[in-house]
mmCIF file as Biopython writes it, N, C-alpha, C and O atoms, coordinates in Angstrom:
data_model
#
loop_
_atom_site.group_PDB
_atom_site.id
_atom_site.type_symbol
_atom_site.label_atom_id
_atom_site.label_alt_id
_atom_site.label_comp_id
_atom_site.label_asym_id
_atom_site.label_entity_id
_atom_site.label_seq_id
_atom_site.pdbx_PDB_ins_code
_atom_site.Cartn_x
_atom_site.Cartn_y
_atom_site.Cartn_z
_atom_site.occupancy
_atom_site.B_iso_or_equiv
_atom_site.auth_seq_id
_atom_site.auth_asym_id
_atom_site.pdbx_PDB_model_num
ATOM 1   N N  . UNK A ? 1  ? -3.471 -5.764 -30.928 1.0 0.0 1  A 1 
ATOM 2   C CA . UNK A ? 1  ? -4.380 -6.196 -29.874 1.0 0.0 1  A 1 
ATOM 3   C C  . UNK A ? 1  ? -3.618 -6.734 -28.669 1.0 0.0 1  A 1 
ATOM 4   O O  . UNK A ? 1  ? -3.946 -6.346 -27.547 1.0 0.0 1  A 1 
ATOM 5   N N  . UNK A ? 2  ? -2.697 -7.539 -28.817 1.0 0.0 2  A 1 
ATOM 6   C CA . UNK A ? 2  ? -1.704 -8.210 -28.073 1.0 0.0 2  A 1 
ATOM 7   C C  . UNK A ? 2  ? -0.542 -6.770 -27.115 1.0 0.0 2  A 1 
ATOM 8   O O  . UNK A ? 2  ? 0.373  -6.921 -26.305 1.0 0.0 2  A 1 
ATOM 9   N N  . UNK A ? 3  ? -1.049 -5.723 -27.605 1.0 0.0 3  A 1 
ATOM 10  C CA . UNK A ? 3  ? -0.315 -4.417 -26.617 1.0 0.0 3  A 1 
ATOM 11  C C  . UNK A ? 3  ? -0.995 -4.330 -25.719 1.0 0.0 3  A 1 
ATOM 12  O O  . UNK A ? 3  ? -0.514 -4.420 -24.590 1.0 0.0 3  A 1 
ATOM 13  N N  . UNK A ? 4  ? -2.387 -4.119 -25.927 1.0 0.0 4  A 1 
ATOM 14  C CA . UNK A ? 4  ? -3.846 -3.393 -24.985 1.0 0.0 4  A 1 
ATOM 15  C C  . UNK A ? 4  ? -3.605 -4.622 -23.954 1.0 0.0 4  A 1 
ATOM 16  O O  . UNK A ? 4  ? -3.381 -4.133 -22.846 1.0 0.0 4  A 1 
ATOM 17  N N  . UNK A ? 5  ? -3.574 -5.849 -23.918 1.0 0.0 5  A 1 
ATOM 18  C CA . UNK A ? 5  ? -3.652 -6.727 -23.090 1.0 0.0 5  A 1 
ATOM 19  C C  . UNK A ? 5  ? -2.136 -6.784 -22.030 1.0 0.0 5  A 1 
ATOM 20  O O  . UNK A ? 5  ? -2.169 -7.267 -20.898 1.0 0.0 5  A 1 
ATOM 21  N N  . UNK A ? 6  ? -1.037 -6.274 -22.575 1.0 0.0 6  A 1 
ATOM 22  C CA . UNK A ? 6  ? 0.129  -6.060 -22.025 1.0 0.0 6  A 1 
ATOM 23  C C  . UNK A ? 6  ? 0.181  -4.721 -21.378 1.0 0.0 6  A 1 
ATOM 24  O O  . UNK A ? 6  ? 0.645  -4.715 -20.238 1.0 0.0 6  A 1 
ATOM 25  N N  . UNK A ? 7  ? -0.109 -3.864 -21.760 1.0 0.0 7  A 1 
ATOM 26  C CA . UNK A ? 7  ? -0.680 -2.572 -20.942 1.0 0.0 7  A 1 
ATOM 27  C C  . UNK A ? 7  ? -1.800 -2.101 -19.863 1.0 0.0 7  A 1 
ATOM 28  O O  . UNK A ? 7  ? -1.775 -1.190 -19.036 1.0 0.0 7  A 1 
ATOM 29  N N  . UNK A ? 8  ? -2.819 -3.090 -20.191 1.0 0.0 8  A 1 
ATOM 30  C CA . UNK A ? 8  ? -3.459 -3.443 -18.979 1.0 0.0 8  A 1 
ATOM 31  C C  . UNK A ? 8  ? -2.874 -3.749 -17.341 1.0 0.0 8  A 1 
ATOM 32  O O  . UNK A ? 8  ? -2.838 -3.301 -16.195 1.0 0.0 8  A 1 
ATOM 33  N N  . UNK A ? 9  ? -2.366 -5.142 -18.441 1.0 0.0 9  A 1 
ATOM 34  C CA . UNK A ? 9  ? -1.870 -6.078 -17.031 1.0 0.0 9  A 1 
ATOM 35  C C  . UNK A ? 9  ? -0.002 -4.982 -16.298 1.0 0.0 9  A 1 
ATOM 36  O O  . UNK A ? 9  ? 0.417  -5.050 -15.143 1.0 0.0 9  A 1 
ATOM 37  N N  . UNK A ? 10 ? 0.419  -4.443 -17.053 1.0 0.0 10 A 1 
ATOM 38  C CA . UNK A ? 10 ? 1.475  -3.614 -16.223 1.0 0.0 10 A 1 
ATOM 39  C C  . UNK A ? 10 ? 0.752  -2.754 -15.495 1.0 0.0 10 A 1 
ATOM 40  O O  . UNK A ? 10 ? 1.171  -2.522 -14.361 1.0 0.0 10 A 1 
ATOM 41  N N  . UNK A ? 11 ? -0.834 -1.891 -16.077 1.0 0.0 11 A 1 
ATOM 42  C CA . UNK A ? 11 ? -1.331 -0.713 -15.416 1.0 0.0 11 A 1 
ATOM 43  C C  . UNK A ? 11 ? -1.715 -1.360 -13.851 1.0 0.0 11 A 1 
ATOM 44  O O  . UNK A ? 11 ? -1.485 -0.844 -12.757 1.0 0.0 11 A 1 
ATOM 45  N N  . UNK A ? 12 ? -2.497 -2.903 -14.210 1.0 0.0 12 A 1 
ATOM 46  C CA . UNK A ? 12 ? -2.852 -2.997 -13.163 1.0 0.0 12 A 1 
ATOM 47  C C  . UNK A ? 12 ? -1.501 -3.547 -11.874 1.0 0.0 12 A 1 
ATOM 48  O O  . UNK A ? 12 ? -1.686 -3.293 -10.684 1.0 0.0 12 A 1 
ATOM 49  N N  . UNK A ? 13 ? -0.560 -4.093 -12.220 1.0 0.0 13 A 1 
ATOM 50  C CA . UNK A ? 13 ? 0.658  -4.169 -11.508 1.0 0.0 13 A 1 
ATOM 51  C C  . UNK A ? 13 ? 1.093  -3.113 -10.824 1.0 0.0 13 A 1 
ATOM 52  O O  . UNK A ? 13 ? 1.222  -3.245 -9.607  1.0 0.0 13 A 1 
ATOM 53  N N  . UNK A ? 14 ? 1.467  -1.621 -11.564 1.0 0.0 14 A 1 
ATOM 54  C CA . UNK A ? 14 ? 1.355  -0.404 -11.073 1.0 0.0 14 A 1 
ATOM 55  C C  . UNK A ? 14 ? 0.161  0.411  -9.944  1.0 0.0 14 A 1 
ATOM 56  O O  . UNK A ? 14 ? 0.453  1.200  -9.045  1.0 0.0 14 A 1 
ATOM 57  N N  . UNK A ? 15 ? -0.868 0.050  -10.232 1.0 0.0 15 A 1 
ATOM 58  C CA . UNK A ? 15 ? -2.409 0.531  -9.364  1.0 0.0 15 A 1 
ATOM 59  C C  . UNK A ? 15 ? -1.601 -0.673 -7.928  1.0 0.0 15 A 1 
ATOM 60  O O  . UNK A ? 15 ? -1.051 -0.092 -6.992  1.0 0.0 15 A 1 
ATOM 61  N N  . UNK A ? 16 ? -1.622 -1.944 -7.927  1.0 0.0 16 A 1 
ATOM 62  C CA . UNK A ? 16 ? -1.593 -2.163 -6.842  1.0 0.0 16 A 1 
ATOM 63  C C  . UNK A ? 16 ? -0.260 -1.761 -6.331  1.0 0.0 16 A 1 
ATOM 64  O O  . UNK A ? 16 ? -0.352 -0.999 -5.369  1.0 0.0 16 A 1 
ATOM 65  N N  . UNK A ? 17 ? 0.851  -2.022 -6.659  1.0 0.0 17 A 1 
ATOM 66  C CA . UNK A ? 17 ? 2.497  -1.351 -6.354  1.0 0.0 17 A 1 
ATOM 67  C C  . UNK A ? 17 ? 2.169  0.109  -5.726  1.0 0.0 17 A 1 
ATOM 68  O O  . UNK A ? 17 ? 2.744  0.344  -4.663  1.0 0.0 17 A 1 
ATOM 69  N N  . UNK A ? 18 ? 1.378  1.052  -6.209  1.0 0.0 18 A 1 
ATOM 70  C CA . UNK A ? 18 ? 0.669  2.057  -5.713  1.0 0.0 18 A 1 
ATOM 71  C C  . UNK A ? 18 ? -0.132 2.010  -4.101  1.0 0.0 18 A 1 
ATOM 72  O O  . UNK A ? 18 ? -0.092 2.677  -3.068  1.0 0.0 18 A 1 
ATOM 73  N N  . UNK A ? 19 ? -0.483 1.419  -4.349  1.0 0.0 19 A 1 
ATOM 74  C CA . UNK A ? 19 ? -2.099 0.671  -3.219  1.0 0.0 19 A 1 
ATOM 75  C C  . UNK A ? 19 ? -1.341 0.204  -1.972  1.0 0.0 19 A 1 
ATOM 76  O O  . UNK A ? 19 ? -1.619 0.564  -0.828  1.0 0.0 19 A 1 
ATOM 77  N N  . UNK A ? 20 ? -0.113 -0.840 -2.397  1.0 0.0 20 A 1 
ATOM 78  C CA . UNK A ? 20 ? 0.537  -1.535 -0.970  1.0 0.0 20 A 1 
ATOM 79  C C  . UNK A ? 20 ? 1.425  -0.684 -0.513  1.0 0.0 20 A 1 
ATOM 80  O O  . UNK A ? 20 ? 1.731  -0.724 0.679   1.0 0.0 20 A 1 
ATOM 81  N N  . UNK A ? 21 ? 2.016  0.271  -1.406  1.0 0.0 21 A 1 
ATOM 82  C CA . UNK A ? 21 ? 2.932  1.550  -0.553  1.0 0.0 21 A 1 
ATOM 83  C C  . UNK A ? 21 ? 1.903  2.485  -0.165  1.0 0.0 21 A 1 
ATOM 84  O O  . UNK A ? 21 ? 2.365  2.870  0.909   1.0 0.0 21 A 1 
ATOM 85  N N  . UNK A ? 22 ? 0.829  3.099  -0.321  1.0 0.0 22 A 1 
ATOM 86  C CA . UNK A ? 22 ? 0.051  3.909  0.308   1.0 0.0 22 A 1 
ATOM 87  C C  . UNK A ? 22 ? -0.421 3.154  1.560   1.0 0.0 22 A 1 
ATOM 88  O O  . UNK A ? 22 ? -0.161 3.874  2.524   1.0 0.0 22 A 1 
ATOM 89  N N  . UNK A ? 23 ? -0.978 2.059  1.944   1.0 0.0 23 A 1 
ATOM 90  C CA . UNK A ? 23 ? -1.388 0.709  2.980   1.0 0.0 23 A 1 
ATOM 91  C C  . UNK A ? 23 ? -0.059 0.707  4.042   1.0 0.0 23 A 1 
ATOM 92  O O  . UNK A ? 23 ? 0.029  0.425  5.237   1.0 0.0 23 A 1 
ATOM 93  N N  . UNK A ? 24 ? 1.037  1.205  2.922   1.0 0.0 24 A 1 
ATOM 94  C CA . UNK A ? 24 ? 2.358  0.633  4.098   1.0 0.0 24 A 1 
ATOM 95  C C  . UNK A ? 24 ? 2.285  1.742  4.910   1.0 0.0 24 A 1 
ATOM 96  O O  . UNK A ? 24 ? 2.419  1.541  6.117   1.0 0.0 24 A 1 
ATOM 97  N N  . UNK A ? 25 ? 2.022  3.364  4.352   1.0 0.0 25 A 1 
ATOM 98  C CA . UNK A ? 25 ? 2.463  4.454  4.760   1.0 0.0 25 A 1 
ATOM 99  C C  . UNK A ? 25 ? 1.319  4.964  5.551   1.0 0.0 25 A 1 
ATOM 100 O O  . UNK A ? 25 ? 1.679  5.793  6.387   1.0 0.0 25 A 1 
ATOM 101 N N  . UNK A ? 26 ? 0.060  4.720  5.537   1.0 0.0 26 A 1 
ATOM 102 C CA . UNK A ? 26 ? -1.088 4.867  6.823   1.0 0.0 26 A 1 
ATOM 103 C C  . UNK A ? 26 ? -0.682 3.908  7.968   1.0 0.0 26 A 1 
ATOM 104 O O  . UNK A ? 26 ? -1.008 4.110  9.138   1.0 0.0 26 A 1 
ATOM 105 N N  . UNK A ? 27 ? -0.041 2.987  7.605   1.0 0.0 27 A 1 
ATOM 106 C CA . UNK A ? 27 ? -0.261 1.904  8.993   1.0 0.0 27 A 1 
ATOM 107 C C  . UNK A ? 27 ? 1.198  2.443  9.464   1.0 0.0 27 A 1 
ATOM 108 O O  . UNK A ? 27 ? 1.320  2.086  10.635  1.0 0.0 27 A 1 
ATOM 109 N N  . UNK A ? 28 ? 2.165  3.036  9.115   1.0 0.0 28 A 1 
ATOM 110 C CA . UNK A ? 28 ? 3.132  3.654  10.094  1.0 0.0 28 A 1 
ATOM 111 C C  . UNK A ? 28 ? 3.230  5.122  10.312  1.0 0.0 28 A 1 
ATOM 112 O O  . UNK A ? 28 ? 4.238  5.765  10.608  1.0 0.0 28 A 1 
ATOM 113 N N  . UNK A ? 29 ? 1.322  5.789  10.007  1.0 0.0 29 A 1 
ATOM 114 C CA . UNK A ? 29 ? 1.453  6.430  10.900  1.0 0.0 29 A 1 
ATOM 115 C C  . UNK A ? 29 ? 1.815  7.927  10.396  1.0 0.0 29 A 1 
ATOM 116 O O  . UNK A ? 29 ? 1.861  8.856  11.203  1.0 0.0 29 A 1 
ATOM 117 N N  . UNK A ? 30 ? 2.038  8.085  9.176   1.0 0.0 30 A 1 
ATOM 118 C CA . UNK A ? 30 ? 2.593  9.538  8.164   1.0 0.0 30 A 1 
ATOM 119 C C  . UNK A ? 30 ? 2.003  10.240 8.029   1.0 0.0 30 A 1 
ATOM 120 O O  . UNK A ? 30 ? 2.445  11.346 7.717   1.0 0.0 30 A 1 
ATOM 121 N N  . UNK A ? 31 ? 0.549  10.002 8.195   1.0 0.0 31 A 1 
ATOM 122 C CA . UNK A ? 31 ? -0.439 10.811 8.145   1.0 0.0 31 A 1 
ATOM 123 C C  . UNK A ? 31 ? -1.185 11.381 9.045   1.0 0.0 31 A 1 
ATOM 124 O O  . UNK A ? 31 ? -2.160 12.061 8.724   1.0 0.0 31 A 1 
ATOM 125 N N  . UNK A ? 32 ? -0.811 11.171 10.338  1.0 0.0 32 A 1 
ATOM 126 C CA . UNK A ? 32 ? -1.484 11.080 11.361  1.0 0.0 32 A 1 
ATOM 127 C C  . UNK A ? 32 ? -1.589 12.489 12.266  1.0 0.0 32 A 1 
ATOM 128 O O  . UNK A ? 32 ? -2.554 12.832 12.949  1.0 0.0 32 A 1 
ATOM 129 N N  . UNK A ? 33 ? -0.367 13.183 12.084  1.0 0.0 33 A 1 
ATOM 130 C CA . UNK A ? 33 ? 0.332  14.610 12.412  1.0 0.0 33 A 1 
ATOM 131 C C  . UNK A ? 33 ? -0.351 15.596 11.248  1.0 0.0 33 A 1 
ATOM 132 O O  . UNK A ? 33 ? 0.106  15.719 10.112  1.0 0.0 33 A 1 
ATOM 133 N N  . UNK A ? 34 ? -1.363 16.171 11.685  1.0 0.0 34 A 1 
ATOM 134 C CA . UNK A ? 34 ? -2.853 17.355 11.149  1.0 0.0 34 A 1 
ATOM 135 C C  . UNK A ? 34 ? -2.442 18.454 11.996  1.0 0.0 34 A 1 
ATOM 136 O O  . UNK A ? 34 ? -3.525 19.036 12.056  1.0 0.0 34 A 1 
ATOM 137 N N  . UNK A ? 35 ? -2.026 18.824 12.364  1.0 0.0 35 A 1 
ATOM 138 C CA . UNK A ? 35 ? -1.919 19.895 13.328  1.0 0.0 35 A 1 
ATOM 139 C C  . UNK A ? 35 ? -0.545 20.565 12.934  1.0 0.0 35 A 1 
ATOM 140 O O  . UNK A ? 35 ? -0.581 21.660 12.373  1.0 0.0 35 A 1 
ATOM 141 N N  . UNK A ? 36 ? 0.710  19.933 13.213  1.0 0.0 36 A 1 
ATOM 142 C CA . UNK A ? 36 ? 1.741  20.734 12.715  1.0 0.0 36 A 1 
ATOM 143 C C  . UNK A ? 36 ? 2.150  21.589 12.049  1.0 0.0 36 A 1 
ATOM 144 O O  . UNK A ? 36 ? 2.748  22.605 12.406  1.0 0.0 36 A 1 
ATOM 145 N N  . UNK A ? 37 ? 1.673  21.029 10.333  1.0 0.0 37 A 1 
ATOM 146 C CA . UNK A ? 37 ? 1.635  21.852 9.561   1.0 0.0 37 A 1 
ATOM 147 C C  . UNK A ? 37 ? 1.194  22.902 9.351   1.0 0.0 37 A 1 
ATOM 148 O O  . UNK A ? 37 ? 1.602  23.750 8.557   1.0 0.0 37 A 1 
ATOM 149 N N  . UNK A ? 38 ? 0.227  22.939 10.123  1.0 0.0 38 A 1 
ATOM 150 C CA . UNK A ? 38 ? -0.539 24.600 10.136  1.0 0.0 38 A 1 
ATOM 151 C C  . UNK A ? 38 ? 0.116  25.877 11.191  1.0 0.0 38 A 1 
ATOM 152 O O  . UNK A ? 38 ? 0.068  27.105 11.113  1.0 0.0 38 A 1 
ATOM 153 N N  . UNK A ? 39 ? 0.744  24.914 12.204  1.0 0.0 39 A 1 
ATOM 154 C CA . UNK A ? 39 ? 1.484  25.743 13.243  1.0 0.0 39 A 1 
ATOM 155 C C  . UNK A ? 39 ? 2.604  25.875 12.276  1.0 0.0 39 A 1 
ATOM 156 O O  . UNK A ? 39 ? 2.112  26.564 11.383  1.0 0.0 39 A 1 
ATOM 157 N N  . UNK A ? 40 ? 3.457  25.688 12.047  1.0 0.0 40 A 1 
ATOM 158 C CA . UNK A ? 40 ? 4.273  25.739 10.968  1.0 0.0 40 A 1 
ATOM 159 C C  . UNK A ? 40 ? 4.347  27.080 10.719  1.0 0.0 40 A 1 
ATOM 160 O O  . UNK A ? 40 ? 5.048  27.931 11.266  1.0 0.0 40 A 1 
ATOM 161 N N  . UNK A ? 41 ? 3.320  27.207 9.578   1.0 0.0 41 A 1 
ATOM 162 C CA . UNK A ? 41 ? 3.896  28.469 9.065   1.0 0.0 41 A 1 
ATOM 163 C C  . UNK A ? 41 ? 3.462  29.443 9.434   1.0 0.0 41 A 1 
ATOM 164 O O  . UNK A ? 41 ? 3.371  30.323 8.579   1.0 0.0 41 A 1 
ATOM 165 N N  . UNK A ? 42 ? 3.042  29.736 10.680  1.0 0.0 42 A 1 
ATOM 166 C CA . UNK A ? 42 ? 2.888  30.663 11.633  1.0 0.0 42 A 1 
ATOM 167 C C  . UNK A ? 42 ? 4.469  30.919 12.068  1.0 0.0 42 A 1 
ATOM 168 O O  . UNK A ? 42 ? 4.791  32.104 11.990  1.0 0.0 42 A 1 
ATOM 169 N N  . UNK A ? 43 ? 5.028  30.431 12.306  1.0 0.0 43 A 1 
ATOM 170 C CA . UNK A ? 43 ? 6.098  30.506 13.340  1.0 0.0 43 A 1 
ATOM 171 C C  . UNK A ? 43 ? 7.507  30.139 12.203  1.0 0.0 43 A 1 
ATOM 172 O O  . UNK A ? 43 ? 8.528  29.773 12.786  1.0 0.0 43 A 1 
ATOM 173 N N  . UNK A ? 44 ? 7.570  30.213 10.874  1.0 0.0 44 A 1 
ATOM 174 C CA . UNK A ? 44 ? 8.374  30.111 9.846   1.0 0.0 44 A 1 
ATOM 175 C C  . UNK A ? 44 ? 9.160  31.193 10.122  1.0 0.0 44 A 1 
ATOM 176 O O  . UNK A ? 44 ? 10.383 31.082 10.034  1.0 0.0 44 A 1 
ATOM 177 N N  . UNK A ? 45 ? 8.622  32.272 10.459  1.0 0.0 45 A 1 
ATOM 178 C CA . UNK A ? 45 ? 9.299  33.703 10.097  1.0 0.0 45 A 1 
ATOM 179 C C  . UNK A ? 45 ? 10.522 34.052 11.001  1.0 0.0 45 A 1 
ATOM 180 O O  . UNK A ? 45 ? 11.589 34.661 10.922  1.0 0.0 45 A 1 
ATOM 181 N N  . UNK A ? 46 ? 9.686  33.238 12.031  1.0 0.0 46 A 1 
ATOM 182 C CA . UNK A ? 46 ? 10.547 33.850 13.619  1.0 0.0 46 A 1 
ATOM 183 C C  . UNK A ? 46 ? 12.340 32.782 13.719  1.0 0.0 46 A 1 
ATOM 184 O O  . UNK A ? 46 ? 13.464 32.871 14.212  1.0 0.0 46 A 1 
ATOM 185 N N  . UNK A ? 47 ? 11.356 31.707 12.723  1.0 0.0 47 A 1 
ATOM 186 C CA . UNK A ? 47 ? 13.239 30.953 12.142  1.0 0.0 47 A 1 
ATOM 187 C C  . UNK A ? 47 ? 13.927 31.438 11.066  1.0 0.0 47 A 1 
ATOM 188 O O  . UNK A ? 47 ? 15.134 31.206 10.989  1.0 0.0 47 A 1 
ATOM 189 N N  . UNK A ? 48 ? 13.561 31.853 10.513  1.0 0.0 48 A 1 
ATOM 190 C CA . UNK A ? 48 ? 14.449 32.588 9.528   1.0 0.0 48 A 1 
ATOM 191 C C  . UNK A ? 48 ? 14.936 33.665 9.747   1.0 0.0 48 A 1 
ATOM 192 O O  . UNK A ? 48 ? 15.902 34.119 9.134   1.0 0.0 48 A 1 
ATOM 193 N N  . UNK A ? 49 ? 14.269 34.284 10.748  1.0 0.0 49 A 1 
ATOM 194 C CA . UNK A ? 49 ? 15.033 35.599 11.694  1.0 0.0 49 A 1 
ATOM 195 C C  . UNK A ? 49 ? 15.951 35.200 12.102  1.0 0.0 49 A 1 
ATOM 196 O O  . UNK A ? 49 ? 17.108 35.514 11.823  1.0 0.0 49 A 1 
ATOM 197 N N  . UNK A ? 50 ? 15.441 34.193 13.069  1.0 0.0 50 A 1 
ATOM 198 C CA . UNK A ? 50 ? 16.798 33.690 14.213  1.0 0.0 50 A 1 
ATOM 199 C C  . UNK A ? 50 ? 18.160 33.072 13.570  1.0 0.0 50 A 1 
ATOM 200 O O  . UNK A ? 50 ? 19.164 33.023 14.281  1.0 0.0 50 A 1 
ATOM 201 N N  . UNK A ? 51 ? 18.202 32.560 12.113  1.0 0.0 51 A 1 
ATOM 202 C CA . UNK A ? 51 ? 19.356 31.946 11.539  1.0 0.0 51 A 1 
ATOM 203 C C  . UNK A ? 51 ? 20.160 33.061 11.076  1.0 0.0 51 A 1 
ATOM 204 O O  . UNK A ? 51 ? 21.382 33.210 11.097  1.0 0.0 51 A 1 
ATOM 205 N N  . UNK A ? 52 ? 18.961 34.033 10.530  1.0 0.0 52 A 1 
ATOM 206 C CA . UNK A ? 52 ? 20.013 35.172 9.899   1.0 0.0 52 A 1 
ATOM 207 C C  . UNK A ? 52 ? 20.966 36.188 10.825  1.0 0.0 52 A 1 
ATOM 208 O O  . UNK A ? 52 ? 21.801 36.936 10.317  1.0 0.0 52 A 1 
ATOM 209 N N  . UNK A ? 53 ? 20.686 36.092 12.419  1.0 0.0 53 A 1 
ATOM 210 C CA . UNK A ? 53 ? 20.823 36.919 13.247  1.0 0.0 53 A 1 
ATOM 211 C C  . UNK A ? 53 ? 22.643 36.488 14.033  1.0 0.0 53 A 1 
ATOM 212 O O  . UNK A ? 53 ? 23.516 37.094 14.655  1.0 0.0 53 A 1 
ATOM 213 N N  . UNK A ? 54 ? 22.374 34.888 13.416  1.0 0.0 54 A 1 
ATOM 214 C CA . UNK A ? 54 ? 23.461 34.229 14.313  1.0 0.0 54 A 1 
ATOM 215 C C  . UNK A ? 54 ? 24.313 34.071 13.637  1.0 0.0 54 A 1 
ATOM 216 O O  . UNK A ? 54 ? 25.348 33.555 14.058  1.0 0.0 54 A 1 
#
């Protein structure tokens, strides 16, 4: 019985350790760039041309 109560309390240590690095990583902003990625791999091809060429 004395595990379930020690496994709890680490899960919930972990959920927030989780929670304040996700909190850290919206407020500087990591998520904010929606657009790039999609231009991206449009235009992947035309770099892998250009490296192999040089």
């Amino acid at each position: 019985m004395n595990v379930i109560y020690i496994m709890i309390g680490v899960s919930i240590v972990i959920a927030i350790l989780f929670l304040v690095i996700f909190i850290k990583s919206v407020k500087s902003g990591q998520y904010e760039d929606v657009y790039t990625p999609s231009v991206r791999m449009l235009f992947e091809d035309e770099l892998i041309k250009k490296e192999k060429n040089n």
